[in-house]
C-alpha positions, -999 to +999 in steps of 0.1 A: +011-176-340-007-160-310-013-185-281-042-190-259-023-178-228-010-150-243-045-137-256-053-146-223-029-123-208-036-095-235-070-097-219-053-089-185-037-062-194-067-045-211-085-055-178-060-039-155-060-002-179-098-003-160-087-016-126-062+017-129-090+037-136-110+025-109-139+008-130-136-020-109-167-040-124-159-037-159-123-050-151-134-080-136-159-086-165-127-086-190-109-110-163-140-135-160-138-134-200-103-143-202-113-174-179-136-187-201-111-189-232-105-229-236-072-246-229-054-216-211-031-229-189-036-233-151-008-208-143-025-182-166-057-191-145-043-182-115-029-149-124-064-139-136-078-148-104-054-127-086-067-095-106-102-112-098-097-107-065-080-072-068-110-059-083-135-074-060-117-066-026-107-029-033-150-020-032-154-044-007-167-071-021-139-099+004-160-129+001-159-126-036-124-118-033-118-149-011-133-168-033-109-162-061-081-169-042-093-203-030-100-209-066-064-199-078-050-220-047-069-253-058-049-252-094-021-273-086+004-267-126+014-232-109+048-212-115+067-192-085+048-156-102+013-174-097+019-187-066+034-148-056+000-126-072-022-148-056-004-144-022+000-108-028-040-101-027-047-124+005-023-107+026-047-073+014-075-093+019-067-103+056-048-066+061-079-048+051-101-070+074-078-066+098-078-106+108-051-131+107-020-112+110+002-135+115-011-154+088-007-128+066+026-119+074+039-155+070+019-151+030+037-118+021+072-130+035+065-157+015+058-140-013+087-115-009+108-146-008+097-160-044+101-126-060+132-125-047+145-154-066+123-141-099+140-116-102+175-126-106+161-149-138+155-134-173+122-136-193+085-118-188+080-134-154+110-114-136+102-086-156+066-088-139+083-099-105+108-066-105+072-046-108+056-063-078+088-067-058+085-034-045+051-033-034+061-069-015+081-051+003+062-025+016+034-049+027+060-073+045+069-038+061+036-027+071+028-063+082+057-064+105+053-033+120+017-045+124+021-071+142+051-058+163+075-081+148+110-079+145+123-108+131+121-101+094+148-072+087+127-049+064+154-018+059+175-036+031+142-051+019+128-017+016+164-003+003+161-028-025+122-023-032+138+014-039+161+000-065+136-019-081+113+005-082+136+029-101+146+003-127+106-003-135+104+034-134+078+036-106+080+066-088+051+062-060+063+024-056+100+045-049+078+069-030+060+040-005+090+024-001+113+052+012+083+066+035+085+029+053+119+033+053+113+064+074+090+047+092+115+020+103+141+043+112+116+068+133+110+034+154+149+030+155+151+069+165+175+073+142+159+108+130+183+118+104+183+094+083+140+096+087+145+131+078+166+117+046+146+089+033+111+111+036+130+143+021+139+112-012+100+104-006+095+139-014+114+143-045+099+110-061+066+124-066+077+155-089+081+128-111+049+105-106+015+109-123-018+112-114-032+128-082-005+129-058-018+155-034-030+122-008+007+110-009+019+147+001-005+150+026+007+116+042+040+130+042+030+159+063+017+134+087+054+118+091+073+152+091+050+162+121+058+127+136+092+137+132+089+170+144+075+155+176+097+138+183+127+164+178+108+187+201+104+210+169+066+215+180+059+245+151+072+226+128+048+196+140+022+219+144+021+233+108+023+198+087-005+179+114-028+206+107-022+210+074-031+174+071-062+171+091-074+205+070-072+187+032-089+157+051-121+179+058-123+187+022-147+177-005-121+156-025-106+137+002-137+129+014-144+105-016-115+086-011-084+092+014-103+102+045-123+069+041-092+053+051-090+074+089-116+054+101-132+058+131-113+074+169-101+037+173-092+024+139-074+032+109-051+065+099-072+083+123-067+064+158-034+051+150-014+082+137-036+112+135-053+114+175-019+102+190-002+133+173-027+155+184-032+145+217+007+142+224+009+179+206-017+197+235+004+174+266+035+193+254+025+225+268+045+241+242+024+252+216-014+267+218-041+240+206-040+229+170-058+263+158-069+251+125-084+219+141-109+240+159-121+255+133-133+223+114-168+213+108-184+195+133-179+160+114-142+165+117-140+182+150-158+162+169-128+139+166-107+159+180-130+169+212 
């Protein structure tokens, strides 16, 4: 006989086929359903609020997303999974906001920390923990880097959040966590094995579905990083304008380029200008050509 948590989760589930589909406010009305069934347990409670929170902050909505992780946090019956979904959307809650970093990278080390141990059980929560564990990792990366901290050793995180990724069978999670792997090594200058983990990048999204032109083009950003910093200025040249050309266009404009921000914040300020501006100081190439030619909206950036 079917349970009350399990319906309850069933409900998730069917709840989360929207939240992949971006129809944010009919997930949450499955979600706030699935809360009203009687007798579900407090840890199933918890795990709804999460996805509560998931589908309030990713239009916006933090207060409301807040709110459902205070709510999940006052439920005291609560399993190591629970505890790890409901940490999982604060530290996006504070990272999107861009307050409390520290906090927030104490939560998703935290978090990375109880997945770790999930994972080495048997049973539907480590199943559930191998296909978060990944994406743990690649926040407790960003996070770090973040903040400038070097304490927590990311690289075999993000080695492992590879592994796991393959035995789920999630080729962007692969994907995110070999391009922070790049990332780490880029800081270490180790450029070779940068070159290596973003050429594997590469490779794992012939195999993902969906829309995957935003992840190529934020490849091309880290190749022109890297061909920065090689001196290999054409090469740099080619994949930062190739870049900033898709971000001028009519489908990134209703979702990717969102996330460039302003001159001072976001993709823009912190990756995008400093390539750029480092690009014309070299003396070596002619100004980005292809940059000039932009519409004023996107231009004027680069003025």
């Amino acid at each position: 006989m079917v349970t009350i948590d399990e319906l309850a989760l069933q409900a998730e589930k069917v709840g989360f086929g929207f939240r992949r589909r971006r129809e944010f406010a009919a997930a949450e009305q499955i979600y706030l359903g699935a809360l009203e069934a009687q007798n579900i347990s407090e840890n199933v409670q918890a795990r709804i609020l999460a996805r509560i929170a998931d589908v309030r902050r990713l239009p916006g909505d933090f207060v409301g997303a807040q709110e459902a992780i205070d709510s999940g946090y006052e439920l005291t019956d609560l399993t190591g999974l629970a505890y790890a979904m409901l940490g999982d959307q604060q530290f996006l809650i504070w990272e999107a906001q861009d307050i409390n970093q520290d906090d927030a990278l104490n939560v998703i080390s935290g978090v990375v920390g109880l997945l770790d141990d999930l994972i080495e059980e048997d049973g539907e929560d480590a199943s559930m923990a191998k296909a978060l564990y990944s994406g743990a990792c690649n926040k407790l990366a960003r996070g770090a880097m973040t903040v400038g901290n070097s304490e927590y050793s990311v690289i075999p995180l993000l080695e492992k959040a590879v592994q796991m990724a393959e035995e789920v069978g999630n080729p962007v999670s692969s994907y995110n966590a070999l391009m922070n792997l790049g990332k780490m090594y880029m800081l270490e200058e180790n450029f070779v094995k940068a070159d290596s983990a973003y050429e594997e990048a590469e490779e794992r999204l012939t195999f993902a579905e969906g829309d995957v032109e935003p992840h190529h083009k934020t490849l091309s950003l880290h190749l022109a990083w890297l061909g920065l910093s090689e001196g290999d200025y054409s090469s740099a040249e080619a994949h930062l304008t190739e870049f900033v050309v898709w971000a001028n266009t009519d489908k990134a404009e209703e979702g990717y380029l969102r996330s460039l921000g302003s001159p001072k914040k976001g993709v823009f300020g912190k990756f995008v200008k400093p390539l750029y501006d480092s690009l014309v100081a070299s003396g070596e190439m002619e100004a980005i050509r292809g940059m000039k030619t932009l519409d004023p909206k996107m231009a004027s950036y680069f003025a």
